[in-house]
N, C-alpha and C positions, 0 to 999 in steps of 0.2 A: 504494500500500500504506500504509496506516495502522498505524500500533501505539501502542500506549498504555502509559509508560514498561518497565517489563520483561515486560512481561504484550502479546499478541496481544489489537485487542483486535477482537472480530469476524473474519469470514470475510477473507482477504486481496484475492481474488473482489470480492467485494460492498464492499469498502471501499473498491477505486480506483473500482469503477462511480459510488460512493454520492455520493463526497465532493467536493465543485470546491473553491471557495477557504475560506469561513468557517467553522470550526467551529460557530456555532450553525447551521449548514443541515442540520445531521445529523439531532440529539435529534426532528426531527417527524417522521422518514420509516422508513417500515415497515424497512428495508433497517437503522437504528443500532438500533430493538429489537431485531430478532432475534439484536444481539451485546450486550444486555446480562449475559446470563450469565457472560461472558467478563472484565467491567470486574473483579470480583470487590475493589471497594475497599470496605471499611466504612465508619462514619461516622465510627470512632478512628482510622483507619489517621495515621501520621506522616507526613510528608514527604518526597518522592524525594529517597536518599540518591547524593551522590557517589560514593562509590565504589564503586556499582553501578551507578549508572543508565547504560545504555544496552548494558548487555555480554549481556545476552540475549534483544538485536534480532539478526536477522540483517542483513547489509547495512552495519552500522554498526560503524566503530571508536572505540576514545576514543586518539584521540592526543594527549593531555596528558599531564605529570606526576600523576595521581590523588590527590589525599590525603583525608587528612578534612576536609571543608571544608563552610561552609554553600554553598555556590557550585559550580555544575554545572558538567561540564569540557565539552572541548570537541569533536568529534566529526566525523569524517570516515565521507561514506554513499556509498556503492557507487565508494569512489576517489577523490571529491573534498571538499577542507573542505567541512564543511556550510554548509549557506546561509544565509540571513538567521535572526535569532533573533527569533522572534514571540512572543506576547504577546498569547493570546483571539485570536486569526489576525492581529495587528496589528504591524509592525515601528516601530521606533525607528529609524529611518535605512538605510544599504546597508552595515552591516556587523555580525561576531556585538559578541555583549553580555554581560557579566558577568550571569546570573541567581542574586539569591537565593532558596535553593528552600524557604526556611522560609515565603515569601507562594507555592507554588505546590502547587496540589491534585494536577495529574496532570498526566506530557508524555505526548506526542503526534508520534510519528517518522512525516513524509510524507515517502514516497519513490515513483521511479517516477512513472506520469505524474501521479498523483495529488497529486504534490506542484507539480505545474505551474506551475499556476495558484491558488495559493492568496493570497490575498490581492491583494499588487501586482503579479504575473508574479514572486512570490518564488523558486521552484522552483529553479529552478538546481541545480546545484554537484550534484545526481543525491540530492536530500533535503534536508530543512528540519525541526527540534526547533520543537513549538508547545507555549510553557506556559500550561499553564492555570492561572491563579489563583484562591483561593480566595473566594468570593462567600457575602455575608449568605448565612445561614439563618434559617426559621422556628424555632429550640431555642435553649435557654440553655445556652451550656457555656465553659469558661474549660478551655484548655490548658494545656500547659508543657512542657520539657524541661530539661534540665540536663546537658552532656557534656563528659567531661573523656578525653581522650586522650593518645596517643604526640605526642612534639614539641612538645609546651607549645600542647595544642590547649583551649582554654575556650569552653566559646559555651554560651548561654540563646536560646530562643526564645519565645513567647507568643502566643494567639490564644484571641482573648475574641469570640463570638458570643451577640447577646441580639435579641430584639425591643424596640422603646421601645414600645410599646401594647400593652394585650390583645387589641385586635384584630388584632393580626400584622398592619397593615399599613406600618409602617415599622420595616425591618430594620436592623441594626447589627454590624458583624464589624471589629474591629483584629488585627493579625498584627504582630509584633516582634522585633527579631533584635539580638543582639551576641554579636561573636567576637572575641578574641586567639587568633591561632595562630601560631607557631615554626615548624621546619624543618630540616631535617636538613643543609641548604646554609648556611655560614657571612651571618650578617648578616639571615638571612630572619624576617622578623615582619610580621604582619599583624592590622593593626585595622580593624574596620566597624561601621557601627549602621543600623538601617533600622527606621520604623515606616511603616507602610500602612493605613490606617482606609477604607474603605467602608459605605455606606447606602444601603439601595433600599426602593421607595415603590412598595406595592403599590396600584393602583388599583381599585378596585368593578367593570370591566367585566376584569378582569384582568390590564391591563396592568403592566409590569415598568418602573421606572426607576431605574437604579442608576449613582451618584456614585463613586470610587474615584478616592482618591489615594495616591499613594507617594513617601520622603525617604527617600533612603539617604547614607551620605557615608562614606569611609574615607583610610585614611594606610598605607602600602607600603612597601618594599622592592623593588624590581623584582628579578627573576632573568633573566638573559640567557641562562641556559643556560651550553653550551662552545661555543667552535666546532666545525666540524665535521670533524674530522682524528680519524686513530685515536688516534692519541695520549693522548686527551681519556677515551678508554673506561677508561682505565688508573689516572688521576687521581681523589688522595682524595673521595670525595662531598660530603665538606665542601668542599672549592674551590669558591670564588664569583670568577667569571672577570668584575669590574668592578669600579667605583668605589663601592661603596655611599652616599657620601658626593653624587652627583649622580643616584644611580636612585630614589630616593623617587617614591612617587608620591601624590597627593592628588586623589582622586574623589570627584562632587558627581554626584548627580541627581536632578531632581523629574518626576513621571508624572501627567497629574491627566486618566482616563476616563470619560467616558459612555457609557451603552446604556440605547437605548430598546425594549422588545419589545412588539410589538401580534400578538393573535391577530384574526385577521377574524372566523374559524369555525375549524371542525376541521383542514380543509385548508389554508389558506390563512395567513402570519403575515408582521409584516416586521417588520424589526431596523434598527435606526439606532444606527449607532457614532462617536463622534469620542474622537477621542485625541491628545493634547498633550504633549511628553516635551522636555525640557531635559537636557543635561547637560554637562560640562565634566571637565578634568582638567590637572595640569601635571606634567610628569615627564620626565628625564631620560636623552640617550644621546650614543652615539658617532659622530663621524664616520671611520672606519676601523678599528672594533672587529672583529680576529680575532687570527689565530694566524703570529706571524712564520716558522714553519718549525722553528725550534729548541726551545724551552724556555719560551714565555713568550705572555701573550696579548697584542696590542696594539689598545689605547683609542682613540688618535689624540684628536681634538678635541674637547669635552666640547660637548653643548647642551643648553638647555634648551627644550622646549617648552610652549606653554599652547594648547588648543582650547577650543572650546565649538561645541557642534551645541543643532539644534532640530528636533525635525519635528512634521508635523500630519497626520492621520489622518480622512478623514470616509467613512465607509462607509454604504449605506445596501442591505440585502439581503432581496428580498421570494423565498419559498420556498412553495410549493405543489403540489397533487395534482389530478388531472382527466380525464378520460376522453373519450377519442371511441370511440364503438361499443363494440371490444371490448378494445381498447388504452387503456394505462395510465399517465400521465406522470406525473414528478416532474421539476417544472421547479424553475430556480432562475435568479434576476436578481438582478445587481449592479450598482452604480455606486458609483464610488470618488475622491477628488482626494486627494493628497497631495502634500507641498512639504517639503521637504528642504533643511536650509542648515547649511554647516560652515565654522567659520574657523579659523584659527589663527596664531599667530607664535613666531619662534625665535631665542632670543640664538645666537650662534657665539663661544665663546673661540677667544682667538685662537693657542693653541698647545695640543699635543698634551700629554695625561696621559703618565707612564709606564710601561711596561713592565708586568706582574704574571707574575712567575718562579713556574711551575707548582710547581716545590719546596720556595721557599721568600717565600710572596706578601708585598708591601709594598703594605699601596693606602694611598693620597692620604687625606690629612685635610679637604684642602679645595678647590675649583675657584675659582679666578681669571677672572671675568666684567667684569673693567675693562677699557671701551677694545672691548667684542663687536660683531662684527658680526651682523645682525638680516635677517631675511627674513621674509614674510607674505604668508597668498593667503585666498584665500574658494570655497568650492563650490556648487553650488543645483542641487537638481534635482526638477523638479515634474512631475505627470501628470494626466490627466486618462482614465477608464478605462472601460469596460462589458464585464460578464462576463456569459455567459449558459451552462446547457447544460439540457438533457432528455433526463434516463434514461426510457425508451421499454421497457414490458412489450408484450412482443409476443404471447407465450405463460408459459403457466408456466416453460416451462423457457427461454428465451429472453430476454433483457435486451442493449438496447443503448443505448449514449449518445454524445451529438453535444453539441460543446460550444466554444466558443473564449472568448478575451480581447482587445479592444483596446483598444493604449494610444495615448495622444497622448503622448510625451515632451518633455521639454524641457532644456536641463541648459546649465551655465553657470558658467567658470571666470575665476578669476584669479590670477595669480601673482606678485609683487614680489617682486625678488630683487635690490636693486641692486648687493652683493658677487660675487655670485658663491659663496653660500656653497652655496647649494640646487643650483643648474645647472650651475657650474661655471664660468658667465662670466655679465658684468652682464646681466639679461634682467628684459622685463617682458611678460607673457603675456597675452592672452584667448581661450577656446575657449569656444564658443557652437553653440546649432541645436534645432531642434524638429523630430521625425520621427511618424511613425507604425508600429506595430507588431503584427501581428496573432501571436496563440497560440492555434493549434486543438489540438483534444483528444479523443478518439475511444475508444471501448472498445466489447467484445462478449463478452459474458455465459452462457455453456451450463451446463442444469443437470440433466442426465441423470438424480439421483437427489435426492429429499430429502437426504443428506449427502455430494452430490458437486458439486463448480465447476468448469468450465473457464473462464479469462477468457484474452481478448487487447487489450493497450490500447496507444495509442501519446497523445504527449502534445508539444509546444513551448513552451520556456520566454524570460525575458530577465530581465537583469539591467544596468542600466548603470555604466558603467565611471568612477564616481565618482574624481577625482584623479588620473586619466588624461590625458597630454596628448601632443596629437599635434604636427605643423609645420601649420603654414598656420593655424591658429587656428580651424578648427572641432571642435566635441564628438564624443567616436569614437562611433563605433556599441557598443553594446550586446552584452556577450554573450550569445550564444544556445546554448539545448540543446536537443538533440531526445532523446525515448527511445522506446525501444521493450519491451516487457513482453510474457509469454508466461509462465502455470501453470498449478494448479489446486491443491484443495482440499479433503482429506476428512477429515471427522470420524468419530471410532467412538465412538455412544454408550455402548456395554457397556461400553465399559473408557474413558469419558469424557478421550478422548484426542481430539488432531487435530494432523494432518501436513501441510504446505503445503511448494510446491514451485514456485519464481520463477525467469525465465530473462529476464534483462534488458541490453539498449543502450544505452548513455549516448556519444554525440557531442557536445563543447562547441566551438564556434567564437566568432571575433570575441576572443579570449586575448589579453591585453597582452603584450607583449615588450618588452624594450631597443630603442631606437632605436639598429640599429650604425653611427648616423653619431654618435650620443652617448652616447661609454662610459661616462659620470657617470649614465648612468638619470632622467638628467632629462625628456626625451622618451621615448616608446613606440612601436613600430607595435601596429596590434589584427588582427594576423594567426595570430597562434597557434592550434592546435587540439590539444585531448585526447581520449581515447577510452575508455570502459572497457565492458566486457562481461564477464556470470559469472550465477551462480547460486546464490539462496540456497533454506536449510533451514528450517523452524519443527517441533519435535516436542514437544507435550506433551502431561502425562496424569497422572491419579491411580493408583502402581503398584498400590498396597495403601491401606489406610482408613486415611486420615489420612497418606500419602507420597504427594505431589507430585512430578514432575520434572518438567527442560523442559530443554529443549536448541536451539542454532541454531548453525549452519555457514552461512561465504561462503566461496564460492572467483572469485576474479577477476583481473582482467587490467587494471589502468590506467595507460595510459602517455601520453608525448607523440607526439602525430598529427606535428606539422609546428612549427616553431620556424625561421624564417628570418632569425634572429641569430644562434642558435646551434645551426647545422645539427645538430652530434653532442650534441645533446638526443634526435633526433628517437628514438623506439624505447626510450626510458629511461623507467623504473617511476618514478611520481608518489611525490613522499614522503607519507608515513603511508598507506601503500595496500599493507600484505602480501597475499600471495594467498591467503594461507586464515589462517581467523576459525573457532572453535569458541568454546562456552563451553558446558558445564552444572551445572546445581541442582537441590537436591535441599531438600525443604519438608517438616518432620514438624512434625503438631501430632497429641499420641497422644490417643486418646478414650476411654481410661481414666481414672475419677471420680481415680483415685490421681495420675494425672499430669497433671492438665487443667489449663489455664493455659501449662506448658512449650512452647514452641517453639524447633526446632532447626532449623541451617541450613547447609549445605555446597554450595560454587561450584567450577567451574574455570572457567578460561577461557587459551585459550592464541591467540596470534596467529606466524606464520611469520616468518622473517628480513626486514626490509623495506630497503631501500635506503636510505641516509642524503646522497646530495648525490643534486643535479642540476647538470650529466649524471651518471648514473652513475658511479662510479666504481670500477674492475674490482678484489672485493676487499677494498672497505669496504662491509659491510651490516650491520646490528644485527641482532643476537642473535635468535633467539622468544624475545616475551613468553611469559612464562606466571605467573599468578597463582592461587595456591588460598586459598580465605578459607572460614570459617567462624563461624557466630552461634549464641546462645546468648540466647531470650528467657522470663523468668518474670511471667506477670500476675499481681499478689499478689491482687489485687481489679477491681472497675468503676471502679475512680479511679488503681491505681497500677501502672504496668509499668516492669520495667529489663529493657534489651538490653545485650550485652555482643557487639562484633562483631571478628573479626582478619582481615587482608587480608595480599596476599603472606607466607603463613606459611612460605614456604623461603627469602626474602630475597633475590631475584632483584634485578640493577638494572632489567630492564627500560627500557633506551634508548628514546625516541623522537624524531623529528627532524622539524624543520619549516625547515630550512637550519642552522638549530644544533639541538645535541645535549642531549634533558634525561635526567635520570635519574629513573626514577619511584619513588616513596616506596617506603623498606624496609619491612621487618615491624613492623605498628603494632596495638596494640589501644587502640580505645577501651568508653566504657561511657557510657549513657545514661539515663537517671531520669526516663522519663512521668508526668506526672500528667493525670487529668481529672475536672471538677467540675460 
């Protein structure tokens, strides 16, 4: 299932059939026209905003704290955190990613098997957010915004498209960003800057080739949340349960992409991508930060850490059309290597911070790092890939597709520990190995009427278990998921509605666990397994001229399968996983000459009690979310629009938890000031 940030975008049917790993595989094939009526973005539209984007997917949660932010939150699909964070179908390493959404045109929610195989066996985790960034045009136009909000939120943005020749054939687009934003949690401030310039060179026989690079760098605050005790529900919102004096954090990255597009002919085109991505960070925590039982949170040992990763991206995807007799293919081939390397090290003071009394906090001025103990290790993991599948027209009303991935892996650890401060006792580590892994992928397509779909698809994913470490010194095997999918699909054009209706599988094995011969969690087994199953909604439609709604309901089941360390896990609901997901909106623009320009905008969205530890605990569960927001947009002209937008207008905390406990932004408005030239 594909969706295109809060908007469906195309038939849900046709978009597992259509789609295997690359987004550019779609834009040539019969199957991504017949959804562009759906895309409905303009050429003004602004940038997906935070605190909405993803709440009217079905499928999908945002378990984050939500605020206003240039930066997308983060999102749990059909049960499990989401999977790798892409980028034009390309990831940055094997885990998510801060995106700035001021360089991003439009996401893109794969889920189901469709998210399989996308790109490097990304899929997993039962969905994956693809963004897509914004690329040269042939127009001249200089952007802008300007938004000032609740919490001492500032941020400008900027995006300047031109051609350098009259013959449009060398294109030019920079996109820009800086924010200061506050917080409603004691000590929290946040600064960023990011500029992203790209250039593409169009060729005489057609060809596309397009340069992009990206520098973003900031300075933080960490928030650690609370722990996870009820107690915590009860505590000022202002409590900030750490040292702020050791949680800073200082983030550095540079992105520098190529793509190459060749059409043969009509049918026939291939795409060459390499992608380059650096980044680093240093920032601080705790060794035994919770909650002693009584009144107070405990810090335990202060550290500091520094990483830096790297990865390398070379894609090359040739996509075409062809017939035997009377049958119809849309094939698609891949080949892929990527390489992967993260390192890091860490001082250890050498004695615990104090105490911070929920009532009455005292934090620390400063951390004492003389005399630390130091630990360091290195990660790599490299592949070598080819993906293939052909969606098969059998009849009109008949489509099927046959399709898999295989990868060569490889992966390769190391760990220095000579304190004991990471493991728990002096150790030095190597885990190493090279496997093979296949991921097929299968769907069947029925289409009994012009605006009717039945599909059934099943799909196998993998993901490997970066920073994992097992005894005996080889690399653990790779998580795996399998799904299964089962809907269909109908549109009513009189009342330019459509209703979709998903019934889905999700099995993840090969799960890291504690090693229960190492209560430190320095070793693992990869024996775990989870499970989710359920069924989502998509309904929308124009009620009246010029009123829009839409609406999306999950209901589901995700728990833990098997945990052979902690047997009474087994049967316990996954955190950030409620079992029912609602949201709807509602979209007026009036088409009166007297009111034209005005846009108005009204949300809910409500999510069920969800569970707050694992295991369960009989008792303690968080509250339903529920958040109603409302907007308010006026175009004065073709160059100037203000939006004025409110979120949790009842001031709900809305808990979430991911082993601690956040609280999500109270009632905020901001206001924002378009320009375009």
């Amino acid at each position: 299932m594909l969706l295109r940030g809060d908007v469906l975008l195309g038939s849900t049917a046709l978009c597992i059939l259509a789609l295997m790993a690359p987004a550019i595989a779609a834009p040539d094939s019969d199957i991504a026209a017949e959804s562009k009526d759906e895309k409905r973005k303009s050429a003004d539209d602004s940038a997906p905003q935070a605190k909405s984007l993803g709440k009217g997917v079905s499928g999908v949660f945002v378990n984050s704290s939500v605020a206003d932010s240039g930066y997308s939150p983060g999102f749990v699909m059909r049960g499990f955190p989401g999977g790798l964070t892409l980028f034009d179908g390309a990831a940055h390493g094997f885990s998510s990613e801060d995106v700035n959404l001021s360089t991003v045109d439009h996401v893109e929610f794969y889920k189901g098997p469709s998210a399989m195989l996308f790109g490097k066996a990304l899929g997993g985790y039962g969905g994956s957010a693809n963004y897509i960034r914004k690329a040269p045009l042939a127009e001249r136009f200089a952007r802008g915004t300007a938004t000032i909000g609740a919490f001492d939120v500032y941020r400008t943005t900027f995006d300047i498209d031109t051609p350098l020749d009259d013959a449009q054939t060398l294109l030019f687009r920079m996109t820009g960003f800086a924010q200061s934003v506050g917080g409603f949690v004691d000590f929290m401030r946040a600064r960023a800057v990011l500029v992203a310039p790209a250039a593409t060179l169009v060729l005489d026989n057609g060809d596309r080739a397009t340069l992009r690079a990206e520098y973003r760098a900031g300075r933080f605050v960490y928030r650690d949340g609370v722990p996870a005790s009820p107690i915590f529900l009860h505590t000022p919102r202002e409590f900030y349960a750490g040292a702020p004096v050791n949680e800073h954090e200082r983030p550095r990255s540079a992105d520098f992409t190529f793509t190459y597009e060749h059409a043969f002919d009509a049918d026939w085109s291939l795409t060459t991508v390499v992608d380059y991505s650096l980044n680093g960070n240093t920032y601080g925590w705790f060794l035994g930060w919770g909650y002693d039982g009584l009144h107070s949170v405990t810090l335990g040992r202060p550290v500091r850490s520094h990483f830096a990763a790297r990865n390398f991206d070379a894609q090359l995807r040739l996509n075409g059309r062809f017939t035997t007799g009377d049958i119809g293919h849309n094939v698609f081939l891949g080949l892929e290597h990527w390489d992967y390397f993260y390192g890091h090290d860490e001082l250890f003071a050498r004695d615990p911070l104090p105490k911070i009394d929920i009532g009455a906090p005292l934090y620390p001025l400063g951390v004492d790092y003389s005399g630390a103990q130091w630990a360091n290790g290195a990660a790599r993991a490299w592949s070598r890939s080819v993906y293939a599948q052909d969606l098969v027209d059998l009849t009109p009303q008949w489509r099927i597709l046959l399709g898999g991935r295989y990868d060569l892996l490889a992966q390769r650890e190391t760990v220095f520990d000579p304190f004991g401060a990471l493991s728990g006792t002096s150790s030095s580590t190597l885990g190493k190995g090279t496997r093979g892994y296949f991921s097929p992928r299968a769907g069947v397509l029925f289409r009994p009427g012009e605006t009717t779909n039945l599909f059934a698809a099943f799909g196998r994913s993998l993901i490997p278990n970066i920073s994992v470490r097992v005894r005996g010194g080889d690399a653990p095997p790779p998580q795996q998921d399998t799904q299964y999918e089962i809907g269909f699909e109908q549109s009513f054009p009189e009342y330019k509605a459509r209703l979709e209706v998903g019934l889905f599988d999700v099995t993840r094995d090969h799960v890291a666990i504690t090693d229960p011969a190492d209560p430190g969690g320095f070793y693992s087994l990869v024996t775990g397994r989870q499970h989710s199953h359920g069924v989502e909604f998509n309904l929308s439609g124009e009620i009246l001229p010029g009123l829009r709604a839409s609406g999306a309901a999950t209901f589901l089941h995700a728990i833990v399968a098997k945990d052979s360390n902690v047997p009474s896990q087994a049967g316990s609901d996954l955190l950030g996983a409620p079992r029912r997901v609602f949201s709807v909106s509602l979209d007026y623009r009036p088409e009166w000459d007297l009111l034209r320009g005005l846009e108005l905008g009204a949300s809910y969205y409500y999510a069920s009690a969800a569970e707050a530890t694992l295991p369960n605990v009989r008792g303690f569960t968080l509250a339903p979310q529920q958040m109603l927001g409302a907007s308010l947009g006026y175009r004065f002209d073709e160059h100037w629009k203000l939006d004025v937008s409110a979120s949790n207008l009842t001031d709900r905390p809305n808990f979430t938890s991911s082993g601690a406990l956040y609280r999500g932004e109270p009632r905020s408005i901001s206001a924002t000031l378009s320009f375009r030239y």
